[in-house]
C-alpha positions in Angstrom: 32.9 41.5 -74.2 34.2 42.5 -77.5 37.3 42.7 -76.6 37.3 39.4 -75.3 36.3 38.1 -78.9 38.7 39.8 -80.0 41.0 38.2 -78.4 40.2 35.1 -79.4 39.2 35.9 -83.1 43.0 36.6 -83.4 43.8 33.4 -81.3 41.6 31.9 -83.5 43.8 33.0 -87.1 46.8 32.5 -85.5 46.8 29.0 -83.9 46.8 25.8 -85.7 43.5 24.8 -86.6 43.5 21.9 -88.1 45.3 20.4 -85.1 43.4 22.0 -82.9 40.1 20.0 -84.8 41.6 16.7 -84.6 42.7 17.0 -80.8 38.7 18.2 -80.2 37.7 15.1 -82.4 39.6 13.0 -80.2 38.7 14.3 -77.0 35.0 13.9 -77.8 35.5 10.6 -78.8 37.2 9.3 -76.1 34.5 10.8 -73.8 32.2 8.9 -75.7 33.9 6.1 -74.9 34.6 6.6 -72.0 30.5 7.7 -70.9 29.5 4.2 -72.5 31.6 2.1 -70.4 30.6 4.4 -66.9 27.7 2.1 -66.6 30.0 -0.6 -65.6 31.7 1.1 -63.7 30.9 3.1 -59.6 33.5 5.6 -60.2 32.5 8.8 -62.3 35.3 8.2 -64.7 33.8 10.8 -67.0 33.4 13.5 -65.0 37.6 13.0 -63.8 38.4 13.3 -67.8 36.4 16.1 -68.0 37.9 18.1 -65.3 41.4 17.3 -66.3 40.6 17.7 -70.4 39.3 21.0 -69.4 42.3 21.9 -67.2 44.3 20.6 -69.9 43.3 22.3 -72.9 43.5 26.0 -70.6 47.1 24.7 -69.9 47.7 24.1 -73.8 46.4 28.0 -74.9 48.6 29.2 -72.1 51.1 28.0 -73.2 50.7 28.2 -76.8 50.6 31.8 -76.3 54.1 31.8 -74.5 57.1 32.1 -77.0 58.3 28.4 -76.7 61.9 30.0 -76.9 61.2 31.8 -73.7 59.7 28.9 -72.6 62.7 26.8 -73.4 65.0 29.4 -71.9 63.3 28.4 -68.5 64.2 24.7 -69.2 65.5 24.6 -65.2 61.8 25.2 -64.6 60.0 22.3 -65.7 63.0 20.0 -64.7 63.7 21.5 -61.1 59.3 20.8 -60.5 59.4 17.4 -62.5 62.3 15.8 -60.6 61.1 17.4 -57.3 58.3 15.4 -57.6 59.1 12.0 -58.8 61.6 12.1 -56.1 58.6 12.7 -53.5 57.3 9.3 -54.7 59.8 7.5 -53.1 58.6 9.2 -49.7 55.2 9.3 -49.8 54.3 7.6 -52.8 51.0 5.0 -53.4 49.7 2.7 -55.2 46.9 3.0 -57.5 44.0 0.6 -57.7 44.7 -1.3 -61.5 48.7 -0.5 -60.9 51.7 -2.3 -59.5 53.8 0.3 -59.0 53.8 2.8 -56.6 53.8 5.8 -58.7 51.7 8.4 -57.4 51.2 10.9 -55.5 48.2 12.1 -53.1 47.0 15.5 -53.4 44.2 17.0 -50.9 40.9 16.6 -51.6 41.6 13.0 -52.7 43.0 13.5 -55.7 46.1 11.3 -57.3 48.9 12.8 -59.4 51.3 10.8 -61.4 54.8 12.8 -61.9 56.2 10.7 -65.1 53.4 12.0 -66.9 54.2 15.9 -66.4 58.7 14.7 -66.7 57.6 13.5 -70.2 56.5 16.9 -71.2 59.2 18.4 -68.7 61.6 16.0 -70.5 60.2 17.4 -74.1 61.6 20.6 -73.4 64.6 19.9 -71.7 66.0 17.6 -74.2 64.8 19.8 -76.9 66.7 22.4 -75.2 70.0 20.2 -74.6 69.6 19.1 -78.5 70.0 22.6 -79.8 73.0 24.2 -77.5 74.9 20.5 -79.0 74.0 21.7 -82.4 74.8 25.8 -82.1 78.1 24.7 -80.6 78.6 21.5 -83.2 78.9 18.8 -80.7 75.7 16.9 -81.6 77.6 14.2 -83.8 80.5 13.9 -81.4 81.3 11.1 -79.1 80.7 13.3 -75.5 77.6 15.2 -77.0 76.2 11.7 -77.6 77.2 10.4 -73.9 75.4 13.6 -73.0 72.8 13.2 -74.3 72.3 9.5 -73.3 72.8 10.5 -69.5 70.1 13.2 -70.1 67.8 10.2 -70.7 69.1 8.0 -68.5 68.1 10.4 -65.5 64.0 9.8 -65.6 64.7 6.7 -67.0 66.2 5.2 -64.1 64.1 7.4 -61.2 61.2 5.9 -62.7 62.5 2.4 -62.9 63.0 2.6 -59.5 59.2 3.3 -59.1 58.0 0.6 -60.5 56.7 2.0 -63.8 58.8 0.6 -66.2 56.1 1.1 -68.8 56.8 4.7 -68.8 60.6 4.4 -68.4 60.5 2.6 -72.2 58.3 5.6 -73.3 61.1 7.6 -72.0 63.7 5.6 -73.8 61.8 5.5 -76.9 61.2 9.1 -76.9 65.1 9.5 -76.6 66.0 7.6 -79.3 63.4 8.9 -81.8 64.3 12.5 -80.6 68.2 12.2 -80.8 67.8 10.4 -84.3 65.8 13.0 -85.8 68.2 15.5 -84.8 71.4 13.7 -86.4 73.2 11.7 -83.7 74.8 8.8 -85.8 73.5 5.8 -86.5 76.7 3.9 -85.1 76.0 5.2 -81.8 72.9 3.9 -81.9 73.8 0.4 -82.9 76.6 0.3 -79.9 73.4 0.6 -77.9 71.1 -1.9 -79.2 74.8 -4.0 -79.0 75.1 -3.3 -75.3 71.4 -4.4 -74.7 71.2 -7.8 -76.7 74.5 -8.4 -74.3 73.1 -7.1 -71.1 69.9 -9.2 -72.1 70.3 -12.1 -70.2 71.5 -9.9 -66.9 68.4 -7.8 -67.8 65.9 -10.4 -68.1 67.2 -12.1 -64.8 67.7 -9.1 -62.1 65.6 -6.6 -63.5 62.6 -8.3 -64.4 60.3 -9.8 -61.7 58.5 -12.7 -61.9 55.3 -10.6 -63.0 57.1 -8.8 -65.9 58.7 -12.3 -67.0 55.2 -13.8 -67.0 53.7 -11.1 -68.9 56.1 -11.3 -71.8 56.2 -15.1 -71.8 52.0 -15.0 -72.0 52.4 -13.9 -75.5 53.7 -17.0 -76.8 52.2 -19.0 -74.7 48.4 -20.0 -75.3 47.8 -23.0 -73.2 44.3 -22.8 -71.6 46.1 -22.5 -67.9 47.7 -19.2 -69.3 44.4 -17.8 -70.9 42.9 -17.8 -67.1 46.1 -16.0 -65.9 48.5 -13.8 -67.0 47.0 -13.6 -70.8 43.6 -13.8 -69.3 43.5 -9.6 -69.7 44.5 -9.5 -73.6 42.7 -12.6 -74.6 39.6 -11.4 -73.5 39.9 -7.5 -75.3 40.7 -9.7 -78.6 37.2 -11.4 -78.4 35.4 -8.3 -77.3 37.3 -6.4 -80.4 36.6 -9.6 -82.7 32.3 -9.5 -81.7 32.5 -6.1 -83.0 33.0 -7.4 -86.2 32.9 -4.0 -89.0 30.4 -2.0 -87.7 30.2 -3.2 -83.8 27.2 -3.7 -81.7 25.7 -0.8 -81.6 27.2 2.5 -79.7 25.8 1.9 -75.6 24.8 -1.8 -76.3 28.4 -3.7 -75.9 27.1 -6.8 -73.2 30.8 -7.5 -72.7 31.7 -3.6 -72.2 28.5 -3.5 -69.4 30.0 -6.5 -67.8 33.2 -5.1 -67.9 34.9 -8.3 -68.7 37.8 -6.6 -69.9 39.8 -5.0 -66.7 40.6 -1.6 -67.4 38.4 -0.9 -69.8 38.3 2.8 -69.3 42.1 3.3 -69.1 45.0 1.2 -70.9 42.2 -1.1 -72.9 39.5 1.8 -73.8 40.1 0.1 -77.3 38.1 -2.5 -76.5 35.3 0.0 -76.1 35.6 1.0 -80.0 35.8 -2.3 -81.2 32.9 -3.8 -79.5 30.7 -1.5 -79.7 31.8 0.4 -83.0 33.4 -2.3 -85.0 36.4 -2.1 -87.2 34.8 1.6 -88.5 35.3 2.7 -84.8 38.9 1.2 -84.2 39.8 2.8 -87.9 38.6 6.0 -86.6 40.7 6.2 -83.6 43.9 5.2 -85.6 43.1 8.1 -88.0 43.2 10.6 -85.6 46.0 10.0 -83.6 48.1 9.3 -86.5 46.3 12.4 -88.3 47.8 14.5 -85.2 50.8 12.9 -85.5 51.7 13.7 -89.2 50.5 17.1 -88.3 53.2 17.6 -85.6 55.6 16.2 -88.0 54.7 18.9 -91.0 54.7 21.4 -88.1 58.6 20.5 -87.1 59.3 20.5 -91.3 58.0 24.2 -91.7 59.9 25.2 -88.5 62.7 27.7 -89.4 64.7 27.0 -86.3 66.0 23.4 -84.7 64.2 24.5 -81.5 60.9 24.1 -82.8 61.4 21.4 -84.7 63.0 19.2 -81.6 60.0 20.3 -79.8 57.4 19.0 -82.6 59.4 15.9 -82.8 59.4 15.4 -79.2 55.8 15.5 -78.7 55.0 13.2 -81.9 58.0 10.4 -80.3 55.4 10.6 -77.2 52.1 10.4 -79.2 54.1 7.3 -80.9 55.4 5.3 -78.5 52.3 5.3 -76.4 49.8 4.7 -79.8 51.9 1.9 -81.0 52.7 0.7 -77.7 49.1 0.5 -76.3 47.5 -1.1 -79.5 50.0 -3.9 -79.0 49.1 -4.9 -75.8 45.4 -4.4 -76.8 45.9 -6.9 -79.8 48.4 -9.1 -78.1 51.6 -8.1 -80.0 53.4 -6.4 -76.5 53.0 -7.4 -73.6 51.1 -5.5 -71.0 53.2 -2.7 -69.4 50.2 0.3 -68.7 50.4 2.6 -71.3 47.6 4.7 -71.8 46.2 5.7 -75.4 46.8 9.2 -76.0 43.7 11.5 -76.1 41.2 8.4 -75.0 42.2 6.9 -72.3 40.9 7.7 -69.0 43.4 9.1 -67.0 43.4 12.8 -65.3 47.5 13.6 -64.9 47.7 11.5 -68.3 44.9 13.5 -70.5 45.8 16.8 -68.6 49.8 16.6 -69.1 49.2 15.6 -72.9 47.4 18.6 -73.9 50.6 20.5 -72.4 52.6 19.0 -74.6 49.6 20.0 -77.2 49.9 23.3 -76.5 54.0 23.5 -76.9 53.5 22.6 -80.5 50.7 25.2 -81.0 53.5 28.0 -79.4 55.7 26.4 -82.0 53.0 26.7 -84.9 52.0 30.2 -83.5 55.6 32.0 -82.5 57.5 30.7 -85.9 54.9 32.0 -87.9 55.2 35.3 -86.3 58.9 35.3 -86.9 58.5 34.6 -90.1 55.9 37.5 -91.1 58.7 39.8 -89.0 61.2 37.8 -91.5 59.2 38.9 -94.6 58.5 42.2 -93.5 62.2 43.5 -92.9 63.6 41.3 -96.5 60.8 43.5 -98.0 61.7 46.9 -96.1 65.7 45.7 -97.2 64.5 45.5 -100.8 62.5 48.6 -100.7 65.7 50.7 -99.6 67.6 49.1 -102.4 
C-alpha cells in the first residue's frame, strides 16, 4: 500500500496540477449538468459519462506517463488504428439517434463508438509529428512542405466528409490551420486557401451541401415565424431557455423547460442550455472560464516547452478545445449554424468525453517529460561548471 502512494505522491509533484484541477472542475460540472437534465430523459446519460470519464482520465495518466517523444515516435500507431476504423464506417457503419450521418460504429454489448473523435487525437500526434521532421530538415516554410502538410489534413478531412459528419471535418480543418500557423507556415499560403474557397464557394454551396445543410445556414438569417417551427426551431428555443435564466437561473434541479426537455439534445451539443436555465449568466460564465482557463493553460504549457514537439502537441490539443468551444457556443446562441459539435468536458458523449481526456493526458506527458529533461538539463550545465 505504500508503495502504491508512493507512486502517486510522485505522480502527484510531477504532473500539472493546476490543469489537472480545472479538467476535475469541468468534469464535475458537466455531470452536474448532465444528472439535472436525466430526469427528462429514459436513457442513463450519466452513468455513460461516467464510465467513459473514468475510462478517460485512466487513458490520460497512462499516457501522461509515456515520454510523448516515444509516443510520437509510434505516430504509425495511432494513424494505422484511426484510419482502420473510420474506414470500417463505410462497411458497417450506423446511425445514431439525434445524428444524420452515419458515423458510428457498433461494438458488443450495445455499445457505439465514433472514430473521428479518437483521428482527432490520432491526428494531434501525427501532425505534430509531420510538423517537426518539416522543421529539423527546414522545409516548413517551403512550397512542398506546405502541400504536405495540406494533404496531411486533407486525409480525415475528406474520409469524414464522406460520412456524413461534416461538423467534425471543419474541426479537422480548423485544427489544421491553427496548428500549421502556430508553427510558421506563411501567411501567403494561407490566403491562396481562403482565395481558392471564396472561388470554389458557389461549387461548394451547390454540390456539397444538401438541402439540410443549406437550410440550416440560411435559418440564421431568416426569422420568419414558418422558420422558427423548423429548421431554427432547435436554436430559438435554447435562446429563450438561456434568456429565463436571467443572472442567477432558476434554481439548480428546478429548470421547467430543462424537465420538458424542450430543447432537443439537451444533454449533448446544447448541455448549455442546462447552465443558463437553470444557473443563469453566473453558470454560463463559469463554464466559459474553465474551458478557456484550460485552454490558456495548454498554451503556457506549449511556451515553456524546450522542444517544437511539445509545443505542436500543446497547440494541437488547445486548436481542438477551440474550435469545438467557440464552435458549439455559436450554434447554442445562434451565431453558427447547427453542425453537432459537442462542448468539450460537458457534453454528454462517451467516445467524445473519453477521447478528450487522451488528448488531456498528451499534454500532461508534455508538462511531465520536458520538465524532466530539463532538471537532466540543469544537472549536467551544473556538473559542466563544476569540472570547470
Amino acid at each position: 500500500m505504500s508503495r502504491l502512494l508512493d507512486v502517486f505522491w510522485g505522480y502527484i509533484q510531477k504532473c500539472d496540477k493546476l490543469l489537472w484541477l480545472m479538467t476535475l472542475c469541468a468534469s464535475i460540472y458537466g455531470f452536474f449538468l448532465i444528472y439535472s437534465m436525466q430526469r427528462a430523459a429514459d436513457y442513463n446519460f450519466l452513468l455513460t459519462q461516467l464510465v467513459a470519464v473514468g475510462i478517460g482520465y485512466i487513458g490520460a495518466i497512462i499516457i501522461s506517463v509515456i515520454d510523448y517523444k516515444r509516443i510520437c515516435d509510434f505516430w504509425f500507431i495511432p494513424a494505422f488504428v484511426s484510419l482502420v476504423l473510420l474506414m470500417l464506417v463505410f462497411g458497417v457503419g450506423m446511425r445514431v439517434s439525434g445524428t444524420d450521418d452515419t458515423a458510428w460504429l457498433r461494438l458488443p454489448g450495445g455499445i457505439t463508438f465514433q472514430p473521428s473523435e479518437l483521428a482527432k487525437i490520432a491526428f494531434i500526434i501525427t501532425f505534430s509529428k509531420h510538423l517537426d521532421y518539416l522543421c529539423k530538415i527546414d522545409k516548413l516554410k517551403s512550397f512542398f512542405g506546405t502541400v504536405s502538410l495540406f494533404l496531411h489534413a486533407a486525409i480525415p478531412v475528406i474520409i469524414i466528409h464522406m460520412q456524413g459528419d461534416d461538423g467534425s471535418a471543419i474541426i479537422f480543418m480548423l485544427m489544421f490551420m491553427i496548428m500549421a500557423f502556430c508553427a510558421g507556415v506563411q501567411l501567403r499560403y494561407f490566403a491562396v486557401l481562403f482565395g481558392g474557397a471564396a472561388v470554389l464557394l458557389p461549387i461548394i454551396w451547390n454540390r456539397f451541401l444538401n438541402n439540410e445543410h443549406r437550410n440550416r445556414i440560411l435559418s440564421l438569417f431568416n426569422t420568419d415565424e414558418s422558420n422558427l417551427s423548423d429548421y431554427a426551431w432547435q436554436q430559438y428555443q435554447a435562446k429563450v431557455s438561456i434568456a429565463s435564466g436571467g443572472l442567477s437561473g432558476t434554481g439548480y434541479y428546478k429548470g421547467e423547460r430543462v424537465a420538458s426537455y424542450i430543447v432537443p439534445e439537451q444533454e449533448n451539443d446544447f448541455i448549455f442550455t442546462v447552465a443558463g436555465e437553470e444557473l443563469g449568466f453566473i453558470g454560463c460564465a463559469a463554464i466559459l472560464i474553465i474551458l478557456f482557463g484550460i485552454m490558456l493553460k495548454c498554451l503556457f504549457n506549449c511556451s515553456s516547452c524546450k522542444d517544437d514537439l511539445g509545443k505542436y502537441i500543446c497547440i494541437g490539443f488547445f486548436s481542438l478545445l477551440f474550435a469545438q468551444t467557440v464552435i458549439n457556443i455559436g450554434m447554442v446562441l445562434g451565431i453558427l449554424p447547427v453542425i453537432g459539435i459537442t462542448l468539450p468536458f460537458f457534453s454528454s458523449g462517451g467516445t467524445s468525453a473519453m477521447c478528450l481526456y487522451l488528448g488531456f493526458g498528451l499534454v500532461q506527458s508534455v508538462f511531465i517529460h520536458n520538465e524532466d529533461d530539463n532538471k537532466i538539463k540543469l544537472r549536467i550545465d551544473k556538473f559542466s561548471l563544476a569540472r570547470q
